[in-house]
PLY file of the C-alpha trace (Angstrom):
ply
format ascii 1.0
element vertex 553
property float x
property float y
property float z
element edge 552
property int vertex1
property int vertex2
end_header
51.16 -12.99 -217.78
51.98 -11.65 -214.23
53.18 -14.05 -211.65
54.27 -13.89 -208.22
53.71 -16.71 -205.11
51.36 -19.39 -205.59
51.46 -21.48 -202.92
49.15 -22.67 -200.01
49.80 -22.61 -196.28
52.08 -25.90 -195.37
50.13 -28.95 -194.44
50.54 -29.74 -190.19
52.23 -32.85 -189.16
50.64 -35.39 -187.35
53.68 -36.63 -185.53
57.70 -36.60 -186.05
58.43 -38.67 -188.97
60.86 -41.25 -188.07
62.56 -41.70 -191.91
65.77 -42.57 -192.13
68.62 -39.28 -192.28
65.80 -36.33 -191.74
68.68 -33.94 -191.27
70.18 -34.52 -194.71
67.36 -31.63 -195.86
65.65 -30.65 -192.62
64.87 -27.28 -192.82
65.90 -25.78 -188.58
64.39 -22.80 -187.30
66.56 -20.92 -184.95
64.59 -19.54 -181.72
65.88 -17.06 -179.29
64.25 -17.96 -176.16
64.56 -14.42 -174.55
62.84 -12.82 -177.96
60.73 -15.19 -179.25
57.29 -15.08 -176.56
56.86 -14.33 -172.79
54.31 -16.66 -171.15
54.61 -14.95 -167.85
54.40 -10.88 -168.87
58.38 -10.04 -167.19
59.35 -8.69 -170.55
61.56 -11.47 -171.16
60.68 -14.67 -173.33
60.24 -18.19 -171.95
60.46 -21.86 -172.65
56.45 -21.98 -172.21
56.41 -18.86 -174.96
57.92 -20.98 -176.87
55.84 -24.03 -176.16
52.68 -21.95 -177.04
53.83 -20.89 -180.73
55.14 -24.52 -182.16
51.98 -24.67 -183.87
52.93 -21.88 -185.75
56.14 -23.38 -186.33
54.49 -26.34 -187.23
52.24 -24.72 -189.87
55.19 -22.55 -190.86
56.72 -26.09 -192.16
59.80 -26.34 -190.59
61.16 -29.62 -189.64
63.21 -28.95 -186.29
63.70 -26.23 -184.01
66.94 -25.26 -182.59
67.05 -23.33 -179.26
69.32 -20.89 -177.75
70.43 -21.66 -174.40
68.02 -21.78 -171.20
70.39 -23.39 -168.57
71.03 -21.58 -165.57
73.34 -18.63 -166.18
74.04 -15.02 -164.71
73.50 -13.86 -168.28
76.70 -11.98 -168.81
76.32 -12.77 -172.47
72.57 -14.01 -172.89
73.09 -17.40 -171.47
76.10 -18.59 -172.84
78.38 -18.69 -170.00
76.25 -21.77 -167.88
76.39 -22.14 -164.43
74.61 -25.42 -164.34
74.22 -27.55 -167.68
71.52 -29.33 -166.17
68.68 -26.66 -164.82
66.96 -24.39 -166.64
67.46 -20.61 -165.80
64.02 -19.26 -163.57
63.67 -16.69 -166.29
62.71 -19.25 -168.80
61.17 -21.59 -166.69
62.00 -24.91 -165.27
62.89 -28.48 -166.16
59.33 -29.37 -166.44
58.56 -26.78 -169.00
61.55 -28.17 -170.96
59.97 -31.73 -170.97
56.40 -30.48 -171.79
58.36 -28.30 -174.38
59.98 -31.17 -175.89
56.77 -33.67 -175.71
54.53 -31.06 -177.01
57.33 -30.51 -180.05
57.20 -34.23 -180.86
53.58 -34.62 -181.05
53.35 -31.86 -183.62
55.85 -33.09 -185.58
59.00 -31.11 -184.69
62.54 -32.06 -183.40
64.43 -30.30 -180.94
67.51 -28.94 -180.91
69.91 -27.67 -177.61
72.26 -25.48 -177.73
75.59 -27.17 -176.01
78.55 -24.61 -174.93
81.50 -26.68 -174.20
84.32 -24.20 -174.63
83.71 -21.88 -171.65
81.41 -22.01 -168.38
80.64 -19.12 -166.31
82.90 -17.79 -163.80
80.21 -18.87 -161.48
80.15 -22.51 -162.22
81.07 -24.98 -159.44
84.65 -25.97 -160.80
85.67 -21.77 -161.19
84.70 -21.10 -158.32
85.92 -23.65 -156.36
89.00 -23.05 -158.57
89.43 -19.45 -157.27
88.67 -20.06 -153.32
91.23 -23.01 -153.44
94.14 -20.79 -154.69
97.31 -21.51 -156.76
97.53 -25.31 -156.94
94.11 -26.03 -156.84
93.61 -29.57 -159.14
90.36 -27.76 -160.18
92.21 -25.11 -161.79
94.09 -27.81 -163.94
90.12 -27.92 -165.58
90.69 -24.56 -167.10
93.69 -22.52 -168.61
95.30 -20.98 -165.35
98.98 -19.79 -166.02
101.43 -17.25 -163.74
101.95 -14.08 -165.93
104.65 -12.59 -167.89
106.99 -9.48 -166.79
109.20 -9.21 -163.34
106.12 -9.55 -160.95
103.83 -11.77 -163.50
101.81 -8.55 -164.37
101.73 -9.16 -168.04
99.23 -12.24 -169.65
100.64 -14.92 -170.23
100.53 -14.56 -173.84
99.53 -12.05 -176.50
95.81 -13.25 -177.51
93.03 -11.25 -177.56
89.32 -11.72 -176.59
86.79 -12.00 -179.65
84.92 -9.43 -177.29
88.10 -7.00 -177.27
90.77 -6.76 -175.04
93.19 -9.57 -173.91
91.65 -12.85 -173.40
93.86 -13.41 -169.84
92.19 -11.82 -166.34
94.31 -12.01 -163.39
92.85 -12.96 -160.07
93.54 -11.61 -156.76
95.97 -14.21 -155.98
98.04 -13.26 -159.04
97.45 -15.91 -161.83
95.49 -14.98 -165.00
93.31 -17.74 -166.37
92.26 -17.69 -170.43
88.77 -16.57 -171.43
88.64 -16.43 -175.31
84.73 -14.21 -175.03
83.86 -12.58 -171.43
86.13 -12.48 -168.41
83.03 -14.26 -167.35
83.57 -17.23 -169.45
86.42 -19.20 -168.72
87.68 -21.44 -171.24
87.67 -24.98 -170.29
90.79 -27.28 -170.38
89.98 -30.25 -172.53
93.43 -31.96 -172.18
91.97 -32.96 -168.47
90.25 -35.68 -168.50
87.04 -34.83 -166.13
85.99 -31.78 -168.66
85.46 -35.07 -171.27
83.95 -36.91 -168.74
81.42 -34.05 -167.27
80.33 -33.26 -170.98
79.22 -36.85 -172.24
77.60 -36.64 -168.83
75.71 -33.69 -170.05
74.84 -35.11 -173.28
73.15 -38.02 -171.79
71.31 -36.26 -169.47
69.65 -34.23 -172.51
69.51 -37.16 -174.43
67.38 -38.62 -172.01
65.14 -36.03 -171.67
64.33 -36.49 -175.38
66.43 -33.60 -177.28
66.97 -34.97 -180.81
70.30 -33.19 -181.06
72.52 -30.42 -180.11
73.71 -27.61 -181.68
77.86 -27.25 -180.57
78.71 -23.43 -179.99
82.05 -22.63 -180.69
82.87 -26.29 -181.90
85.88 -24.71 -183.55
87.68 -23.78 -180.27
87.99 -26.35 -177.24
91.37 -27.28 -178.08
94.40 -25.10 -177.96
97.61 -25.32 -179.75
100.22 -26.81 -177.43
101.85 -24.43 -175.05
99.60 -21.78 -176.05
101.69 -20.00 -178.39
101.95 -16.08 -179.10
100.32 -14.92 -182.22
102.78 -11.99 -182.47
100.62 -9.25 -183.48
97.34 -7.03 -182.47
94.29 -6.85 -184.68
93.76 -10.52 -184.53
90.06 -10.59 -185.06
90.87 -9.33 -188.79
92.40 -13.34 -188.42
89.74 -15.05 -186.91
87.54 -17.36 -189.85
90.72 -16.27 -192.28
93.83 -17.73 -191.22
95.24 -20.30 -189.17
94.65 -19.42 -185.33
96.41 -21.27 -181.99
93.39 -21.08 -180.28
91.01 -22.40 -183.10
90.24 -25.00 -185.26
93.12 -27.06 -183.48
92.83 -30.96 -184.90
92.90 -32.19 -181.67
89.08 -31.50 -181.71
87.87 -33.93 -183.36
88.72 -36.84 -180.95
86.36 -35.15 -178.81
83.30 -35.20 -181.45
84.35 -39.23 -182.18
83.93 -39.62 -178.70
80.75 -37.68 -178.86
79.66 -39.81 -181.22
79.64 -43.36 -180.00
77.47 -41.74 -177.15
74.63 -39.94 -179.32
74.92 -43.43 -181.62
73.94 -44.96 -178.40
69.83 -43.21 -178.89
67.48 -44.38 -181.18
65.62 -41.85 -183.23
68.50 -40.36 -185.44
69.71 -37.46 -182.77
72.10 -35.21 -184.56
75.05 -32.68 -183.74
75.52 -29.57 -185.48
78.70 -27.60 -185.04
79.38 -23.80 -184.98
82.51 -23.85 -186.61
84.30 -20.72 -187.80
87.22 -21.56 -190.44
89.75 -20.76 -192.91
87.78 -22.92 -195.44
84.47 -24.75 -196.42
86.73 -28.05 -196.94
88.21 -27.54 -193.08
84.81 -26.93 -192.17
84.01 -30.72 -194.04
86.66 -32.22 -191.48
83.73 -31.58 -188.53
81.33 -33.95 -190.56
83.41 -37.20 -191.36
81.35 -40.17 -190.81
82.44 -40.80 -187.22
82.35 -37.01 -185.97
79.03 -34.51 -186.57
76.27 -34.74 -188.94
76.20 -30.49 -190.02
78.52 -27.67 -189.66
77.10 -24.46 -190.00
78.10 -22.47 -193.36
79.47 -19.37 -192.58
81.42 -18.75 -195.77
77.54 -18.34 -197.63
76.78 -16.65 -194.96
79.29 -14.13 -195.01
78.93 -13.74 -199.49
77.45 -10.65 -201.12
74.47 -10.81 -203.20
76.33 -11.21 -206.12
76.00 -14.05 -208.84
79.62 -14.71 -209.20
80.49 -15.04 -205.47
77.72 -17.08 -204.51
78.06 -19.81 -207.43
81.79 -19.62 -206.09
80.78 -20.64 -202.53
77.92 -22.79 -203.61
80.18 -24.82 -205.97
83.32 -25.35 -202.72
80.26 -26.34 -200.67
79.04 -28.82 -202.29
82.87 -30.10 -203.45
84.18 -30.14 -199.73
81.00 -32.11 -198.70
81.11 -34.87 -200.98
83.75 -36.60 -200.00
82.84 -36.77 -196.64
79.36 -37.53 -197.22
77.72 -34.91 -195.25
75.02 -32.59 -196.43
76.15 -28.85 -197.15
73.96 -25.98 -194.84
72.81 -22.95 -195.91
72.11 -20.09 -193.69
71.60 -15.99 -194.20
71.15 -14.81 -190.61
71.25 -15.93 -186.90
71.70 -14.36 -183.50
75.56 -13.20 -184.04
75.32 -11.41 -187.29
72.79 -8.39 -188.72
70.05 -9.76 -190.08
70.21 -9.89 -193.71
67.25 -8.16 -194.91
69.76 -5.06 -193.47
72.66 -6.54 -194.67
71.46 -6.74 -198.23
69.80 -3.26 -197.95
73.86 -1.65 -197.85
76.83 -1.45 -199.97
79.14 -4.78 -200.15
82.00 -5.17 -198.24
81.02 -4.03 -194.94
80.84 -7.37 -193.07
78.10 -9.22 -191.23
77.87 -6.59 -188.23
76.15 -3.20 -189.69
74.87 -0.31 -187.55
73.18 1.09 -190.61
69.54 0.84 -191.91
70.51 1.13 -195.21
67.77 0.63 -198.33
65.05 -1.01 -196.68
63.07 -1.69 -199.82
66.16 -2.77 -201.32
66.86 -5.35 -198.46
63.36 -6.62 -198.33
63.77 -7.35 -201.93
67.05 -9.00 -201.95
66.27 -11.20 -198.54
63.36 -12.21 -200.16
65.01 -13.64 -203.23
68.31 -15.36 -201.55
65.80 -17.16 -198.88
64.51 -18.57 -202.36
67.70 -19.52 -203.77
69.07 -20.66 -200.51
65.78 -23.44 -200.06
66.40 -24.64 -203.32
70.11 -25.37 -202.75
70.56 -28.96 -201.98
70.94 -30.18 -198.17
70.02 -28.58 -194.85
68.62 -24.77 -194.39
68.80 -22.49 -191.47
65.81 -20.16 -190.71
66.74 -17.23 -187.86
63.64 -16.52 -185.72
61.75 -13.29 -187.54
63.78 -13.22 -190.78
60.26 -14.84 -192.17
58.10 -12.01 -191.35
61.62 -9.69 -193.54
62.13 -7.99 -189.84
64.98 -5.78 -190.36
68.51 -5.54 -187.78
66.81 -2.15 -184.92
69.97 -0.10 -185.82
69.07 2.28 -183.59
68.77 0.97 -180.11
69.83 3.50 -177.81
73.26 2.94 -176.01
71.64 2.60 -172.26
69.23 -0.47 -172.92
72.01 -2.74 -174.97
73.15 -5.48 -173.62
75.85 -7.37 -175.57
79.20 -7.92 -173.77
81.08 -7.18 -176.66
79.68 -3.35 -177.11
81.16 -2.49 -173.40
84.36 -4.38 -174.03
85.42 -1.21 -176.38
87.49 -2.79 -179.34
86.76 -6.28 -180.58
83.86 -7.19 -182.55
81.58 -3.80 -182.62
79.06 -5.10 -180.36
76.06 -4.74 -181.97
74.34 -7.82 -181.58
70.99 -6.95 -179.75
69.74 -5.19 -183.05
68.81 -8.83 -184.37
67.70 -10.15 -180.87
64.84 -7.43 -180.43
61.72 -9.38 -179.42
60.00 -10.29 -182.94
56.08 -9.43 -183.39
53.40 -11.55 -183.37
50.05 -9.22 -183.27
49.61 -5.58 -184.71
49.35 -3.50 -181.74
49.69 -3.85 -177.92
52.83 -3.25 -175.56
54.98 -5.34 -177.50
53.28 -6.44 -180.40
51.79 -9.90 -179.14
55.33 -10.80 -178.10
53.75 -10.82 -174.25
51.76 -8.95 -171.50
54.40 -7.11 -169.80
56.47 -5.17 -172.71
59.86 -6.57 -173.95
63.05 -6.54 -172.69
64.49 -4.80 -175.64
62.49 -1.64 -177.46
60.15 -2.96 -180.81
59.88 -0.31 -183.14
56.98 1.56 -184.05
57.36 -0.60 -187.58
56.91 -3.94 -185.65
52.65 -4.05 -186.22
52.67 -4.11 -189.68
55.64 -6.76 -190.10
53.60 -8.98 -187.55
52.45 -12.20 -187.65
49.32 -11.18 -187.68
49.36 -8.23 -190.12
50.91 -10.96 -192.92
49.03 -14.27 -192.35
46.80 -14.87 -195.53
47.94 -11.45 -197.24
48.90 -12.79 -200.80
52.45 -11.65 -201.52
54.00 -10.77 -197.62
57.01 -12.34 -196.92
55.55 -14.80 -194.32
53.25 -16.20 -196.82
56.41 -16.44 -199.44
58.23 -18.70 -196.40
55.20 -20.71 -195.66
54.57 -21.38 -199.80
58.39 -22.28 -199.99
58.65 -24.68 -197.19
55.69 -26.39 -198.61
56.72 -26.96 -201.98
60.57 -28.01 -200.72
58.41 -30.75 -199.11
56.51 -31.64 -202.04
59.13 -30.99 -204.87
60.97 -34.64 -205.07
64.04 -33.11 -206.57
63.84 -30.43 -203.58
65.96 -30.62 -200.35
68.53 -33.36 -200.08
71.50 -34.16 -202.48
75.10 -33.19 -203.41
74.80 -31.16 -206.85
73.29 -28.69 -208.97
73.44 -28.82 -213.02
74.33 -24.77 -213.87
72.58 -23.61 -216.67
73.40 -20.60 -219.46
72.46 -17.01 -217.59
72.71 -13.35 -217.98
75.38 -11.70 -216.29
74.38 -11.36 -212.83
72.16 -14.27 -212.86
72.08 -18.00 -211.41
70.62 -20.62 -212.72
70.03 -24.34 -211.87
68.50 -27.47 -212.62
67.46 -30.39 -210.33
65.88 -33.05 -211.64
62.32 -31.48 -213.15
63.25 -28.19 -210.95
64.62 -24.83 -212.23
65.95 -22.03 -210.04
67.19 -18.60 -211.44
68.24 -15.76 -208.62
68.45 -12.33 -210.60
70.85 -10.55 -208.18
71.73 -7.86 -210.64
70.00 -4.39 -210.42
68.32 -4.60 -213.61
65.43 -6.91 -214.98
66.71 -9.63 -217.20
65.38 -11.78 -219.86
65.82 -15.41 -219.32
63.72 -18.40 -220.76
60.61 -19.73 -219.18
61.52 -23.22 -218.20
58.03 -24.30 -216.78
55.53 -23.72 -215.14
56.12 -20.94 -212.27
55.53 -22.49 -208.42
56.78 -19.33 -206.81
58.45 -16.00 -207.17
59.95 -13.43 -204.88
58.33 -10.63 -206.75
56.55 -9.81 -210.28
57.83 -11.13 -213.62
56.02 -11.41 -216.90
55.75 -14.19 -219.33
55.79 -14.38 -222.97
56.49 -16.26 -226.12
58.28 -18.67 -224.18
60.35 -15.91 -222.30
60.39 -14.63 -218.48
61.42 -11.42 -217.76
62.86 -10.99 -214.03
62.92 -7.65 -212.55
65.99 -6.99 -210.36
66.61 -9.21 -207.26
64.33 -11.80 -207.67
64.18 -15.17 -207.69
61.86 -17.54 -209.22
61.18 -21.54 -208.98
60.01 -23.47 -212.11
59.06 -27.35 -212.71
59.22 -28.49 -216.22
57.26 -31.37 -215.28
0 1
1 2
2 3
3 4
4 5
5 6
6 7
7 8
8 9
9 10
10 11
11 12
12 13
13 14
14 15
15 16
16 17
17 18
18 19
19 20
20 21
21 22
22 23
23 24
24 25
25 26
26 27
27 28
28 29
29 30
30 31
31 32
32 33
33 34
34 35
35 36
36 37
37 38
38 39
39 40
40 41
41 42
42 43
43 44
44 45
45 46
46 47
47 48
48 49
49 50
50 51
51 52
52 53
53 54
54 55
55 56
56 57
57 58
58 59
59 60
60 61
61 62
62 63
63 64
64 65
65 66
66 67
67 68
68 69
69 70
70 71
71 72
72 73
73 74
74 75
75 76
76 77
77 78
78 79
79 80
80 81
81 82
82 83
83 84
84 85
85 86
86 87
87 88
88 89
89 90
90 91
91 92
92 93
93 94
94 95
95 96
96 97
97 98
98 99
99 100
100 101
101 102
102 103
103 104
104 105
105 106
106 107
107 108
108 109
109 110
110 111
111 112
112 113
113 114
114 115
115 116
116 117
117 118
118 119
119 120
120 121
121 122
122 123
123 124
124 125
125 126
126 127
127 128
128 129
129 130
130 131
131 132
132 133
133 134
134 135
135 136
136 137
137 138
138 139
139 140
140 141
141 142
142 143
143 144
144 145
145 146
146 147
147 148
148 149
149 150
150 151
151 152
152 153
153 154
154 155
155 156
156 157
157 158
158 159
159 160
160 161
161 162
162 163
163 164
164 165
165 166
166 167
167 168
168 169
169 170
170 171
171 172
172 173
173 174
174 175
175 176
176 177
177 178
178 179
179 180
180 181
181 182
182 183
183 184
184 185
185 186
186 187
187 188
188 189
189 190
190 191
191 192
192 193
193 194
194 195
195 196
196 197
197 198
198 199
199 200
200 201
201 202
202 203
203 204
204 205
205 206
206 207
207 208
208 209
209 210
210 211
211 212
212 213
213 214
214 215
215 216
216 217
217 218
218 219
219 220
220 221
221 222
222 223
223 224
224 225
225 226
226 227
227 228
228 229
229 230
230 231
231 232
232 233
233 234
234 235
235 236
236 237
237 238
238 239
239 240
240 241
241 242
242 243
243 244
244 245
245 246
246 247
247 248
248 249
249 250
250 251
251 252
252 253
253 254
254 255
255 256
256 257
257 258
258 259
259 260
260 261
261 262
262 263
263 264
264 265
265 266
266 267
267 268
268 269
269 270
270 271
271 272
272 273
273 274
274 275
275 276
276 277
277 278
278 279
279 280
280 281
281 282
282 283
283 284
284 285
285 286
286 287
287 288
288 289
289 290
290 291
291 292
292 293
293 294
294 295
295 296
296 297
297 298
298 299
299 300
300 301
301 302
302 303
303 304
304 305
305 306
306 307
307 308
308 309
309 310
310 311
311 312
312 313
313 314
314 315
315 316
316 317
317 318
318 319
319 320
320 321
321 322
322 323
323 324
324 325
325 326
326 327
327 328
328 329
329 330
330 331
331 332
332 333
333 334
334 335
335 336
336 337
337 338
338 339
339 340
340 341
341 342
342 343
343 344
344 345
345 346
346 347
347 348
348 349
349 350
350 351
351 352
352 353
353 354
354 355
355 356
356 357
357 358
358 359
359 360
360 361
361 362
362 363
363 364
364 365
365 366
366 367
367 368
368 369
369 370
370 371
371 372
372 373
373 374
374 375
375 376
376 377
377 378
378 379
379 380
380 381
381 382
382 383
383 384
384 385
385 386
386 387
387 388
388 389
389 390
390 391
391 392
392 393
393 394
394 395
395 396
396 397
397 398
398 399
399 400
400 401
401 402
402 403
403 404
404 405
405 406
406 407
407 408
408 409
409 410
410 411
411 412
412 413
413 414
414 415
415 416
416 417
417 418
418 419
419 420
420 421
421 422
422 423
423 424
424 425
425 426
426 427
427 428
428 429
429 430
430 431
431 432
432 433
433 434
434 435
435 436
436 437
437 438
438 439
439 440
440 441
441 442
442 443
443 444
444 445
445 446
446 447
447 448
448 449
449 450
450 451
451 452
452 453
453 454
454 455
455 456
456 457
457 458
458 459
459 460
460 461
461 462
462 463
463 464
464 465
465 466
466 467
467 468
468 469
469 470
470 471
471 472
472 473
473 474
474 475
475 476
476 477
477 478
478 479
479 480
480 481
481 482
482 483
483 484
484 485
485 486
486 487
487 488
488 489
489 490
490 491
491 492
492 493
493 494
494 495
495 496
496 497
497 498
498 499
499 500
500 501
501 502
502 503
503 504
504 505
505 506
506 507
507 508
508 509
509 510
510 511
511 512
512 513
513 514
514 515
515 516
516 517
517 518
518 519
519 520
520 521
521 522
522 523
523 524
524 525
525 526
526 527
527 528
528 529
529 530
530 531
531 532
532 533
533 534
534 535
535 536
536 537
537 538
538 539
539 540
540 541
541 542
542 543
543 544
544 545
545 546
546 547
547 548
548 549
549 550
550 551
551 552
């Protein structure tokens, strides 16, 4: 017998459900503001875009949606150097379109999500500037990391870090001091050890709060406080470091009086409002130190993120996850792509070892294949799941974006991370033709390839089989599935070299992630499958890099 997918479209939602610890297995979808629909026909996406697809998110069957940042910004790296945390950029819209955005979300079911970026501001927010007109001895400088320079007339940085965009992290202003930006020159870091930073942020929170976001999503949770005295790392190449080792300017301990105080204000709001931390580190159980009871509720898991497609590493990571999280209580988080790293139908379409920035296309068929099955095994991992905006529809990284329309701040830093970031932030089709594939009137601010039609929307909705309708059957039987979503554990079962396999409850996973078909047994009855496999005698055979979901009820 010859199965694949089985499953129906996801049921809509009436209205958010109010049980008790939704994020414990809420499955987030990640949206891109600037990629995801244009309202308005400027080329660029908007908060109404976005307001005008939630049914689709709806019917996709996600539970929350998590949004990029809209503030106000000059965009020197897509928004996340604010000028004002509390007004929404014109090129998304305004505050009104945040508040219908938010109301219409609610009615159909779905929780928002902010993006919050307390590490840096923009060099045009009112403290820098102020900072910079006042000169040397300005009290607003004490709000960020000013410091006289090294050498015999201070024209050295102050110390030896280095930007995660490349180059040193110091810029020296015309009146001879350097202050500390750990991305852009445009993004100063702030000072937490001053007191009004603390106090302007749980400001900020409440404001949001207020306007009925059910949680906030903490970029670059890992790095607000610096080691005392800002140490020299003594060495170059320190981005080889960064997630790896032990870094002064990262994943300092002294952060996580600022999330308890964090806390008591978001325990304030009814209605369960979560944070969710971006936090790059050395380990999974470091990570677990950002979700103790009386700090966040999820830290992103970058360590699954970052692991081949191979059987042995991923039961590796899978087993620490789960480990580090238990003791804490927290719910582990599973996540393939997002709008830092190559999207991982590319990823998994090239060799191993080559990290989670790629400039090449690779296998495509391959990669399609592969995505496909670890988006299965991921949902069926117990606790919270991460969907990037397009990686439903199997959209591929654009490798080949030509130099003049790119527009990450890392790519014209030179060294540093390669900069290649706008190959997984290319506006994502909705219809089969037109300018821009549906995405709006007016084309889109980065070049859709040709490809784009026939991975649309559109061109997969009710086609038996596409990768849309794989995501849509999956989310729907996560919700259905009792043993599905939330919990601390899997129960590993005998499998092939090359193969994972787990039981929860009544529910059987096996992830082929060898390049060969494999003969397991047939635990059940099939709900869904990432590709073809045959059945016989009591025996499934899996071709190569798939993944299938069985109940044995």
């Amino acid at each position: 017998m010859s199965q694949q997918q089985s499953a129906a479209p996801a049921p809509a939602i009436a209205t958010v459900a109010r049980r008790r610890d939704w994020w414990r297995d809420a499955v987030i979808y990640q949206v891109y503001p600037r990629s995801f629909a244009d309202s308005n026909g400027d080329g660029m996406g908007d908060l109404e875009g976005v307001r005008s697809r939630l049914p689709y998110l709806r019917d996709l069957g996600v539970d929350a949606v998590w949004l990029s940042p809209f503030y106000a910004s000059p965009q020197a790296d897509a928004g996340y150097d604010v000028a004002d945390y509390r007004a929404v950029d014109p090129m998304f819209g305004n505050l009104l379109d945040a508040d219908a955005l938010i109301r219409d979300a609610h009615a159909l079911g779905l929780r928002i999500i902010v993006d919050l970026v307390p590490n840096h501001s923009s060099d045009q927010y009112e403290w820098f500037r102020r900072a910079l007109a006042e000169g040397p001895g300005s009290p607003l400088r004490d709000r960020y990391h000013f410091r006289p320079g090294r050498g015999e007339n201070g024209e050295l940085p102050p110390n030896d870090w280095e930007s995660i965009f490349g180059g040193p992290a110091w810029t020296r202003v015309a009146d001879g001091e350097w202050y500390l930006h750990l991305f852009a020159p445009e993004q100063p870091d702030f000072n937490w050890e001053h007191p009004a930073v603390g106090d302007e942020f749980r400001s900020i929170l409440r404001f949001w709060l207020d306007m009925g976001v059910d949680g906030f999503r903490i970029d670059v949770a890992h790095g607000l406080v610096k080691a005392e005295g800002l140490p020299d790392i003594g060495g170059g190449d320190q981005l080889k470091l960064l997630g790896n080792d032990v870094m002064p300017f990262f994943d300092q301990d002294g952060v996580h009086e600022i999330y308890r105080q964090w806390r008591h204000v978001l325990d304030e709001y009814a209605g369960e409002r979560i944070f969710v931390a971006e936090a790059w580190t050395p380990t999974v159980e470091r990570t677990a130190n950002y979700v103790r009871p009386d700090e966040l509720h999820q830290a992103f898991n970058f360590q699954y993120l970052s692991t081949e497609w191979d059987a042995k590493e991923l039961r590796a990571v899978i087993d620490r996850t789960l480990e580090a999280m238990r003791p804490v209580g927290a719910p582990a988080t599973w996540v393939l792509s997002n709008h830092d790293v190559t999207r991982h139908a590319t990823r998994f379409a090239n060799p191993p070892g080559l990290g989670t920035q790629i400039r090449s296309a690779g296998d495509r068929e391959l990669g399609l294949r592969r995505a496909r099955a670890a988006t299965l095994l991921m949902l069926a991992l117990p606790g919270s799941a991460y969907i990037y905006q397009g990686e439903e529809l199997g959209l591929p990284d654009v490798v080949d974006l030509p130099d003049e329309v790119r527009q990450d701040p890392a790519y014209f830093r030179g060294a540093g991370q390669d900069g290649f970031r706008d190959g997984c932030r290319v506006p994502i089709p909705w219809e089969r033709e037109g300018s821009s594939y549906g995405f709006g009137a007016g084309g889109s601010w980065l070049p859709q390839p040709a490809s784009w039609g026939e991975l649309s929307v559109a061109a997969q909705t009710g086609v038996a089989g596409s990768t849309l309708e794989l995501y849509r059957g999956a989310l729907r039987l996560r919700r259905e599935q009792a043993d599905l979503g939330a919990g601390d554990a899997v129960e590993w079962l005998r499998a092939p070299e090359g193969v994972l396999a787990f039981r929860r409850g009544e529910f059987v996973c096996v992830a082929n992630t060898s390049g060969e078909s494999v003969t397991t047994p047939a635990y059940g009855r099939v709900l869904l499958a990432s590709g073809e496999l045959t059945e016989a005698d009591g025996e499934a055979k899996l071709p190569a890099d798939t993944t299938v979901w069985w109940t044995t009820a």
